[in-house]
C-alpha positions in Angstrom: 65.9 92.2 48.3 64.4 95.0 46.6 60.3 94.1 47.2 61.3 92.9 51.1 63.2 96.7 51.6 60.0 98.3 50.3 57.3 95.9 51.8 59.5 96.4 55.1 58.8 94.6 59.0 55.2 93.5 57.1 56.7 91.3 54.3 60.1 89.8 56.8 57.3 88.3 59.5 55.3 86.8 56.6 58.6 85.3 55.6 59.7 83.6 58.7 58.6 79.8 58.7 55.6 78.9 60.7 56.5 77.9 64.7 56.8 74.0 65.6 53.4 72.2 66.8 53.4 72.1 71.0 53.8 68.5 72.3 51.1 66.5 73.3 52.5 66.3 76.7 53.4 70.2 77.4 51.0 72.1 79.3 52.1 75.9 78.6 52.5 78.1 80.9 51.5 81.6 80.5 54.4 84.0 81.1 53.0 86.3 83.4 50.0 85.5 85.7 46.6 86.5 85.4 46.4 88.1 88.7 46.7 91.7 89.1 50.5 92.5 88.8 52.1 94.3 91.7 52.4 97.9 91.1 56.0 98.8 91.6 56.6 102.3 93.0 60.1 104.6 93.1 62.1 103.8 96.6 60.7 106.9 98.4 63.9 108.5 101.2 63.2 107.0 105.0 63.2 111.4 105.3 65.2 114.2 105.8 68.4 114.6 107.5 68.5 116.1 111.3 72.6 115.7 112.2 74.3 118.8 112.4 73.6 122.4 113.2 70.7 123.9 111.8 71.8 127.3 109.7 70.0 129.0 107.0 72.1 129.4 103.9 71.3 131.7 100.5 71.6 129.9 97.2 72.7 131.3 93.7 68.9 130.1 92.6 67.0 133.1 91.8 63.0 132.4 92.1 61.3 132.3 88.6 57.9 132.6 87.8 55.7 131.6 84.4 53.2 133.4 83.5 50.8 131.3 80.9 51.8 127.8 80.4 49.1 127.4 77.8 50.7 127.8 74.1 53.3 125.5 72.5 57.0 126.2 71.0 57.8 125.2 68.0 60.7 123.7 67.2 62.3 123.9 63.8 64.9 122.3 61.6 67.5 125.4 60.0 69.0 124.6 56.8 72.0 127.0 55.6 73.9 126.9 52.4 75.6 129.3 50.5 74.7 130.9 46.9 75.8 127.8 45.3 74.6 125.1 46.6 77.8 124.9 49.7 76.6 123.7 53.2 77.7 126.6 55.9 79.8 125.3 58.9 81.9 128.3 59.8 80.6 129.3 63.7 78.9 132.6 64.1 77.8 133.2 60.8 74.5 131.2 61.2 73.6 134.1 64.0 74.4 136.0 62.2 72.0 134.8 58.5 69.2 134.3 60.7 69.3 137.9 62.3 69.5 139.0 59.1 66.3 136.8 57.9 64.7 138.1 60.7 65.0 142.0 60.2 64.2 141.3 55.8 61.6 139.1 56.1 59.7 140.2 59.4 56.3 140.4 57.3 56.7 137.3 56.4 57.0 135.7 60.0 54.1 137.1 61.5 56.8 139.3 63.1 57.7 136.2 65.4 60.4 136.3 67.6 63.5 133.4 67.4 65.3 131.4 69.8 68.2 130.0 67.4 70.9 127.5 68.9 73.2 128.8 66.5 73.1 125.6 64.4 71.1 123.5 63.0 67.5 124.5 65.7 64.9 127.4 65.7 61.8 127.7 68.2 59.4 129.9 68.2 56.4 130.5 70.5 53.0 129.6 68.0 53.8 127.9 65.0 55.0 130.0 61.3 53.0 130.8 58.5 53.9 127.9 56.7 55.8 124.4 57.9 58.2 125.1 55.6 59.6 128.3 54.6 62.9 129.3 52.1 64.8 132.6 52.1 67.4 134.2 50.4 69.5 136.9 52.3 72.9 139.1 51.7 75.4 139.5 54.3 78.3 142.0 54.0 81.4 141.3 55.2 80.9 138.0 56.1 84.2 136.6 54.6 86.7 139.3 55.1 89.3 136.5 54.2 88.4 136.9 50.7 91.6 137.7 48.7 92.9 137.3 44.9 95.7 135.2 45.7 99.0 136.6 45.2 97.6 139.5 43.5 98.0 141.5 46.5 99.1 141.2 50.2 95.9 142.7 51.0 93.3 142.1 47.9 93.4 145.4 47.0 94.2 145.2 43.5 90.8 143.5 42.1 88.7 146.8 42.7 91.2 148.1 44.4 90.8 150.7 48.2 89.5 153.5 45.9 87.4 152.2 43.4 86.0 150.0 46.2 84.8 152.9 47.8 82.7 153.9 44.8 81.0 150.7 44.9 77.0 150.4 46.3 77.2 147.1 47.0 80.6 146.1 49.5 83.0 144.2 48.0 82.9 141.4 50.8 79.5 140.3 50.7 77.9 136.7 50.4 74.3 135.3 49.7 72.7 132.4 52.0 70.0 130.4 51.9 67.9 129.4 54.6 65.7 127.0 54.6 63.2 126.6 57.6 61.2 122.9 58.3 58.9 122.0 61.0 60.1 119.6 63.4 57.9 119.1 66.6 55.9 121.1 68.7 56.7 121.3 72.7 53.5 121.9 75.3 55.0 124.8 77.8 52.9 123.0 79.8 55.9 120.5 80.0 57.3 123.0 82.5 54.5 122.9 85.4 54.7 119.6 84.9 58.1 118.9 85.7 58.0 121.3 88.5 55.3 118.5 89.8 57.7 115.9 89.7 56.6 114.2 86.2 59.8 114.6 84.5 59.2 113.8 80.6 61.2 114.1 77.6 59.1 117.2 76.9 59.6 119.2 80.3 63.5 118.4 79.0 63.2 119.8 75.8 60.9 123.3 77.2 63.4 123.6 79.8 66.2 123.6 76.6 64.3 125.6 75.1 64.6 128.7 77.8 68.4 127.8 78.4 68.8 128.3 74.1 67.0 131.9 75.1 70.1 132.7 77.5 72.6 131.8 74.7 71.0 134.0 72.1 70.4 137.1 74.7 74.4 136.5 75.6 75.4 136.2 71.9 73.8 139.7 71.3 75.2 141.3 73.8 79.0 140.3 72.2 79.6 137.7 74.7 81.9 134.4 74.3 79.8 131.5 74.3 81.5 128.3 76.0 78.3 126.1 76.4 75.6 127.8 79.4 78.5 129.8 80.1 79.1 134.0 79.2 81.8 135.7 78.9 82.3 139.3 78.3 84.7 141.6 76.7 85.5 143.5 79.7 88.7 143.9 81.1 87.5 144.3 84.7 87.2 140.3 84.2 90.5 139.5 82.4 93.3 138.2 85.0 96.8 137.6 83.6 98.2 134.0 84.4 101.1 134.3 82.1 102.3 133.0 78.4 99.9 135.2 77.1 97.3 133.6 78.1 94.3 135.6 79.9 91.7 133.9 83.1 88.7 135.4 82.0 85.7 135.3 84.3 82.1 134.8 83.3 78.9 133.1 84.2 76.8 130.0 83.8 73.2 130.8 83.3 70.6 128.2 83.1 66.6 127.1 84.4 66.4 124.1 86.7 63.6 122.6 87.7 63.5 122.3 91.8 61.2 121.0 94.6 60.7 124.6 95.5 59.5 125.7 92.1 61.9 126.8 88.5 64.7 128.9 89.6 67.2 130.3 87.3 70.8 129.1 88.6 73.6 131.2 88.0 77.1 131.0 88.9 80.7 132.0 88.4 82.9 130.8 85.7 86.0 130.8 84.2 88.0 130.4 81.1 90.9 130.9 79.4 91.4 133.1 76.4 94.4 134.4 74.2 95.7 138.2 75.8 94.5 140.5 73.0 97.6 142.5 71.6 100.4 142.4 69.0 100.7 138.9 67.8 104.6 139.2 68.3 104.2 139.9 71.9 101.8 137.3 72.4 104.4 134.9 70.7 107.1 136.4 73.4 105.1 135.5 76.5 104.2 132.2 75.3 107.5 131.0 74.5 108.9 133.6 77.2 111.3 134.5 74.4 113.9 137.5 74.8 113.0 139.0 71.6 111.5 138.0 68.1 114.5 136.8 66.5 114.8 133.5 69.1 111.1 132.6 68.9 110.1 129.1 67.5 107.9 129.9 64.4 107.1 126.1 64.2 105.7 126.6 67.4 104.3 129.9 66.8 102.3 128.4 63.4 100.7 125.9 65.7 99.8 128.6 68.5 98.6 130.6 66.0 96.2 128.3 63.1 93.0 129.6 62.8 93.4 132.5 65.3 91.9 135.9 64.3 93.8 139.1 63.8 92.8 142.8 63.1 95.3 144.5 60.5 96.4 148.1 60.7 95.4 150.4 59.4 92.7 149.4 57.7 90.7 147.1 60.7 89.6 144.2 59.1 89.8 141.3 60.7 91.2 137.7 59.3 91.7 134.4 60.2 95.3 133.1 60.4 95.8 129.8 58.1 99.0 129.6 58.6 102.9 131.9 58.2 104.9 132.4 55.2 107.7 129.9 54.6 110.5 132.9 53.6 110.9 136.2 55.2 108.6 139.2 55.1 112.0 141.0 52.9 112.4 137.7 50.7 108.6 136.6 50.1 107.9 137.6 46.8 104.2 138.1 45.4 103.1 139.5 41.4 101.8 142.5 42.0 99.7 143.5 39.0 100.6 147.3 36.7 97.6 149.2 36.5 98.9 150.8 33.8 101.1 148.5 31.7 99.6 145.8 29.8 100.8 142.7 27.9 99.5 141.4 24.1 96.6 140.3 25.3 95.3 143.0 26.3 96.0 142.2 30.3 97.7 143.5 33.1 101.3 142.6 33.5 102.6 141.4 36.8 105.7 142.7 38.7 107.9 140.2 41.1 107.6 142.2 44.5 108.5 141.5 47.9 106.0 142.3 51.1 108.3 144.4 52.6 108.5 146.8 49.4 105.1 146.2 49.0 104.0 147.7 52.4 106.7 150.7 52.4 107.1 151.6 49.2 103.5 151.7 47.8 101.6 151.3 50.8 103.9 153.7 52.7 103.8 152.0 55.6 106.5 152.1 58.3 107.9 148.7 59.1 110.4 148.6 62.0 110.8 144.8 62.7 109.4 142.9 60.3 111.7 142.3 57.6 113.7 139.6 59.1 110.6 137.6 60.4 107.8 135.6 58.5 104.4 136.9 57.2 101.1 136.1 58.7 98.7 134.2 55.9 95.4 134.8 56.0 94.6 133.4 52.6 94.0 129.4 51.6 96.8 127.1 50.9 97.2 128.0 47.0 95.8 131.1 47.2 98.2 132.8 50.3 97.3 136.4 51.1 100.6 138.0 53.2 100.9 140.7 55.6 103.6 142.0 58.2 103.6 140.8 61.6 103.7 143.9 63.2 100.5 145.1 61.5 98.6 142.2 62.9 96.6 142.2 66.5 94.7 139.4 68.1 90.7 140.0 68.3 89.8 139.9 72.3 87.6 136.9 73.6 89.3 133.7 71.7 89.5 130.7 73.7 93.1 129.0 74.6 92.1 125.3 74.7 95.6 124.1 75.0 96.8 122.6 77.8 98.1 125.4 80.8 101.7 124.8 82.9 102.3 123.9 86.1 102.5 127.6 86.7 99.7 128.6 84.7 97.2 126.6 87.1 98.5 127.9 90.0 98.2 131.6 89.0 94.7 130.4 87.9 93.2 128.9 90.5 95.0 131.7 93.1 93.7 134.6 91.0 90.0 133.2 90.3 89.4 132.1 94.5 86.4 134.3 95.6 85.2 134.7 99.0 81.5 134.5 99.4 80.1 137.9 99.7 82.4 138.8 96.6 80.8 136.3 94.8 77.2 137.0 95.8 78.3 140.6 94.5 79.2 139.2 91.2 76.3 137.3 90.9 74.0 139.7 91.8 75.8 142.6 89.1 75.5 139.9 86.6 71.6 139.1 87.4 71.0 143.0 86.8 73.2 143.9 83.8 72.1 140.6 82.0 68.6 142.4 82.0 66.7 139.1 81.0 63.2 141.3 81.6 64.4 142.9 78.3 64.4 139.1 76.4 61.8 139.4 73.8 61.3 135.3 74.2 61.5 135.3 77.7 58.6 138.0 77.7 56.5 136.3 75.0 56.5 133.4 77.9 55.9 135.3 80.7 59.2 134.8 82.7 59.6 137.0 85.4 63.0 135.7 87.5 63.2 137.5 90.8 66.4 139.4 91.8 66.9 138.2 95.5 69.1 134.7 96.3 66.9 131.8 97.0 66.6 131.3 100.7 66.6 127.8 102.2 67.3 125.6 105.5 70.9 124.0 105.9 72.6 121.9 108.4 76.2 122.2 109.3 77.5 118.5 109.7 79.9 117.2 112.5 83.8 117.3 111.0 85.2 113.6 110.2 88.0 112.5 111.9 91.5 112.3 110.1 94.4 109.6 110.9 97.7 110.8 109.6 100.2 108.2 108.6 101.7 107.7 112.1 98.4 106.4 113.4 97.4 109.3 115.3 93.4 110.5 114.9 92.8 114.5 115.3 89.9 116.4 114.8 89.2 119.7 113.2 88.6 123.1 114.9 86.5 126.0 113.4 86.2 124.2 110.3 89.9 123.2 109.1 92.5 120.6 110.2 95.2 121.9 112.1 98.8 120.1 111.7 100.3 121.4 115.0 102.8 118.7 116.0 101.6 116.7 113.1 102.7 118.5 110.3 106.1 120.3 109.3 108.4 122.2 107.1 110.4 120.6 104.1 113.3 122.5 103.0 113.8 121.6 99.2 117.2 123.5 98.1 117.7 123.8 94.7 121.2 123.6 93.4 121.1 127.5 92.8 121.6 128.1 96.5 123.5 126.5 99.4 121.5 125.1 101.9 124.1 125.6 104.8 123.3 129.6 104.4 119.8 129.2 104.4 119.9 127.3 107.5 122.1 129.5 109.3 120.6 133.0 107.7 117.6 130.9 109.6 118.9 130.3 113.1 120.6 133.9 112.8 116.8 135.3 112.4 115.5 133.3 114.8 117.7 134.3 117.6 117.0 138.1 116.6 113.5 137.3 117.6 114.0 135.3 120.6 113.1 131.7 118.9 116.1 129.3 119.7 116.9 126.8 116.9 119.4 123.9 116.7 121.4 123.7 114.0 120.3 120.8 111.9 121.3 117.4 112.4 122.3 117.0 108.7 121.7 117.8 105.2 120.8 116.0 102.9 121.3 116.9 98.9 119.8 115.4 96.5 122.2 113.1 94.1 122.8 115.1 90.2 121.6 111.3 88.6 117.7 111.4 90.5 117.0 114.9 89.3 115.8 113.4 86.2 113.4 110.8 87.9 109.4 111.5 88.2 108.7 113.6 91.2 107.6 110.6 93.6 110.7 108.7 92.4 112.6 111.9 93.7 111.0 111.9 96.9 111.3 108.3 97.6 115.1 108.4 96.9 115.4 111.4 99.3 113.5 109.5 102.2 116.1 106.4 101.6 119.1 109.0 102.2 117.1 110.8 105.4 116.5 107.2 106.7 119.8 106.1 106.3 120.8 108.6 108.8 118.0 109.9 110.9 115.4 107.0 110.6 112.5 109.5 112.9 112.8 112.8 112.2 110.5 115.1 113.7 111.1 118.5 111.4 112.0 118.5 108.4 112.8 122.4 106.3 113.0 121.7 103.0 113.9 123.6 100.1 112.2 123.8 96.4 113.7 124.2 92.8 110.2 126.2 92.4 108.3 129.0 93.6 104.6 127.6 94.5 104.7 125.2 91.4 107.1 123.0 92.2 106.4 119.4 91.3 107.8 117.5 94.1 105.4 119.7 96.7 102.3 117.0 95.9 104.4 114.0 96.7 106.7 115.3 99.2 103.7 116.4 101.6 101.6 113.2 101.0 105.0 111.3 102.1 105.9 113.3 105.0 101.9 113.7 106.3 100.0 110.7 105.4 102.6 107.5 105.3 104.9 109.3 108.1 102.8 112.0 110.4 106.1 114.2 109.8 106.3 117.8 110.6 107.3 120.3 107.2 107.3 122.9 105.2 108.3 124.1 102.5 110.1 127.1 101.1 111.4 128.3 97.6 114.5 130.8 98.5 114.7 132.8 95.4 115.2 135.9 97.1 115.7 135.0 100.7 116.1 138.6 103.2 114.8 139.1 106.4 111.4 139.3 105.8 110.7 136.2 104.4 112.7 134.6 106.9 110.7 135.9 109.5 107.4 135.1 107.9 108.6 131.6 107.5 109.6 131.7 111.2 106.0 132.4 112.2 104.5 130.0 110.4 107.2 127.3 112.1 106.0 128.5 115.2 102.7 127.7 114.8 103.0 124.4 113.6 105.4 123.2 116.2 103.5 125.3 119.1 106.8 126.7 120.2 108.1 122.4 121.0 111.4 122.6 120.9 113.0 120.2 118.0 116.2 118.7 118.5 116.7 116.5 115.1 116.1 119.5 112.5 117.2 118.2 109.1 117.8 120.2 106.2 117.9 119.1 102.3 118.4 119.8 98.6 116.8 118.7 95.3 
């Protein structure tokens, strides 16, 4: 096993047996003629399309130019490990090590510029002195988790705040090293030659490489990095969309290769990310909790793991591991006497709670935090405590959990853009990204021009629609319109009584000269189906409306929920697609005049002033 592992392929095919002698009868046949084989060529388009209206459209593809395509980037492998010997995986600190190797050791590099992925790649444009290059570099404050236990809430005691400040070298501070290894080289010429349709794995990789020179230029401008998307800490782009949780709008950046030449494509994009404030009234709004004596801490330690927080009043910022398991007035710590020691020459330790900690010898007002748990920002065995109230979340952390009905509604309302607002945004992001500045994107001689790419568009004919009664409409200036086709479901939730809605109804009708008939019946939905899935709910409610009115042409409806409601989906795609059945819908949490009368108008309009004469009304 040994001599076949290090002989390798070689020695197994001089093991294999030897093959069996042909027949004397076989004539073989050769596998592939000797003719000249047919060359086989991609199926090329019959041509463009001609339907439709010719328009000319502007794209969010801004025209980019190269200016030598001559040189080579060279990609290599980044190595990171701490003083002893520890792999680093924490995000953002490799930006952060390789900044720093680049500002010590400039001399060194031939004072080349980086492209880092913020991993495990670097590229460069021209290769490094040396394929293989080690460095050793200090970072301050890279760990500001960094604690003595339960020696104090803050890890003050081991220097402690004063004696700290007498110190040259900061007391948070680690040493890396890097180690930097040759991995391939990449022809920029890869670039032209995609943009002449011969796509390789190197026009790929070149193209990567400009999109890794987006990233970095974003991560040193402070932006939140989700992928080829930016995000910015400014709160012109934060939208609130409830249970603490911020829409946040950015951008997605990248270089695509197109028939009319590379273009940088840019684009709107959003994310979510936690509100940045107190972390108790973050904890309120996501559990929309009355005050921090209901909340659920069990949920709250799972909100909150591996969130970070800035402390008061000193700034630094932690990562949350976790909360204490007593109360801030209960959880005791050993606080070590600076002035008392034991037989052995040490410090003795004193049993002290984090409340008394904070006010007594930190003399820091606490108004609420004595009756709730601590935040720990320290490891498992080693926990380091502080008061809630001191503690703030950082700006610009994502929420990747999943968002509420509501949530996505509020979402996708608050993000819709119309065009020009969207061009605007675009071209604002184009000019305060200032990639002309890009040290890398100089070095290649990218020059991206600020105006949208223009190019032809046709406006194709609208597709006809059948509704579930059989009937086939078209479209008119670009949407489908319902009139006599589609109508008004009244959900009522058991909150309100349906017979006032529908008389506050025919009362504000007649006010404004529309006649309504009262409704042939209503129909409420039975207490045992409230629990069913929503198209269970809607199916039972059909069986009642059936049972009495088996061709309703209107149907005002009532919903438990403003906008969110669960039942809206299914009820529509019942009442338009299987049946062709006029509704609407309605939430009447606060039902006056107003919204009466805008509900009237839009009744209106999709009954074209037709007189109904079976109007049913009903409740889930």
């Amino acid at each position: 096993m040994d001599s076949f592992e290090q002989e390798g392929n070689g020695a197994a095919l001089e093991s294999l047996p030897p093959p069996p002698p042909v027949p004397p009868d076989v004539v073989p046949i050769k596998a592939e003629s000797d003719a000249k084989k047919t060359v086989r060529h991609p199926m090329a388009r019959r041509g463009v399309g001609t339907k439709g209206q010719k328009v000319t459209i502007l794209t969010n593809h801004f025209k980019v130019s190269v200016g030598s395509t001559d040189g080579h980037f060279y990609h290599y492998s980044v190595s990171l490990s701490y003083e002893d010997g520890r792999p680093v995986d924490g995000k953002g600190v490799g930006r952060k090590v390789i900044d720093r190797v680049h500002e010590t050791y400039k001399n060194e590099l031939d004072g080349k510029n980086f492209a880092y992925d913020g991993e495990k790649s670097l590229f460069t444009i021209g290769p490094l002195p040396n394929n293989k290059l080690e460095f050793t570099v200090v970072l301050e404050d890279v760990a500001p988790t960094r604690n003595n236990g339960n020696a104090s809430p803050d890890g003050l005691d081991s220097p402690n705040g004063r004696e700290r400040k007498r110190l040259r070298r900061p007391y948070h501070s680690k040493t890396f090293k890097v180690e930097i290894s040759y991995a391939a080289k990449i022809p920029m010429q890869a670039i032209q030659n995609a943009l002449r349709g011969q796509e390789s794995e190197n026009s790929q990789e070149a193209l990567r490489v400009l999109d890794i020179i987006l990233r970095q230029h974003a991560a040193k401008q402070g932006c939140l990095l989700v992928r080829q998307s930016f995000f910015q800490d400014n709160q012109n782009n934060f939208t609130d969309i409830g249970g603490g949780v911020l829409g946040c709008r950015g951008f997605h950046s990248s270089f695509r290769a197109t028939q009319g030449g590379l273009s940088l494509n840019i684009d709107v994009s959003t994310t979510m990310i936690i509100q940045p404030c107190p972390v108790v009234d973050f904890l309120l709004a996501n559990q929309n909790a009355r005050d921090p004596y209901s909340l659920d801490w069990n949920k709250a330690k799972r909100v909150l793991k591996n969130l970070r927080i800035k402390v008061s009043p000193s700034n630094q910022e932690y990562k949350i591991t976790g909360l204490s398991e007593q109360l801030c007035k209960d959880q005791l710590f050993s606080m070590k006497q600076k002035n008392t020691k034991n037989e052995n020459g040490e410090a003795e330790t004193l049993e002290i709670t984090i409340y008394d900690y904070f006010v007594n010898h930190r003399n820091i007002q606490l108004r609420y935090s004595a009756d709730l748990p601590c935040i720990n920002v320290g490891k498992p065995k080693r926990p380091t405590y502080i008061p809630i109230e001191l503690c703030s979340l950082v700006s610009l952390q994502r929420y990747t959990k999943a968002l509420s009905t509501f949530q996505r509604a509020s979402l996708v309302e608050k993000s819709r853009q119309k065009p020009q607002e969207r061009m605007n945004v675009l071209s604002n992001v184009l000019r305060t990204s200032n990639y002309g500045a890009e040290p890398m994107l100089k070095s290649c001689g990218v020059n991206i021009n600020s105006n949208f790419t223009q190019v032809d568009g046709r406006i194709l004919p609208a597709p006809r629609l059948r509704v579930g009664n059989g009937e086939d409409f078209f479209p008119r200036n670009g949407r489908w319109n319902f009139n006599n086709k589609m109508g008004c479901c009244n959900f009522s939730a058991p909150r309100c009584d349906p017979n006032n809605i529908a008389r506050d109804l025919i009362r504000c009708g007649e006010m404004k000269g529309i006649r309504i008939d009262p409704p042939f019946d209503i129909f409420n939905e039975m207490n045992q189906n409230r629990r069913l899935s929503p198209v269970v709910r809607v199916e039972k409610m059909f069986e009642q409306i059936q049972s009495k009115l088996p061709a309703p042409q209107f149907l005002l409806c009532l919903l438990p929920d403003r906008k969110n409601s669960d039942l809206y989906g299914p009820w529509k795609r019942k009442n338009l697609s299987e049946y062709g059945i006029v509704t609407q819908c309605m939430a009447p949490a606060r039902v006056n005049d107003q919204y009466l009368t805008n509900l009237l108008l839009k009744i209106n309009a999709k009954v074209s002033k037709e007189h109904h004469s079976h109007i049913c009304c009903f409740s889930h």
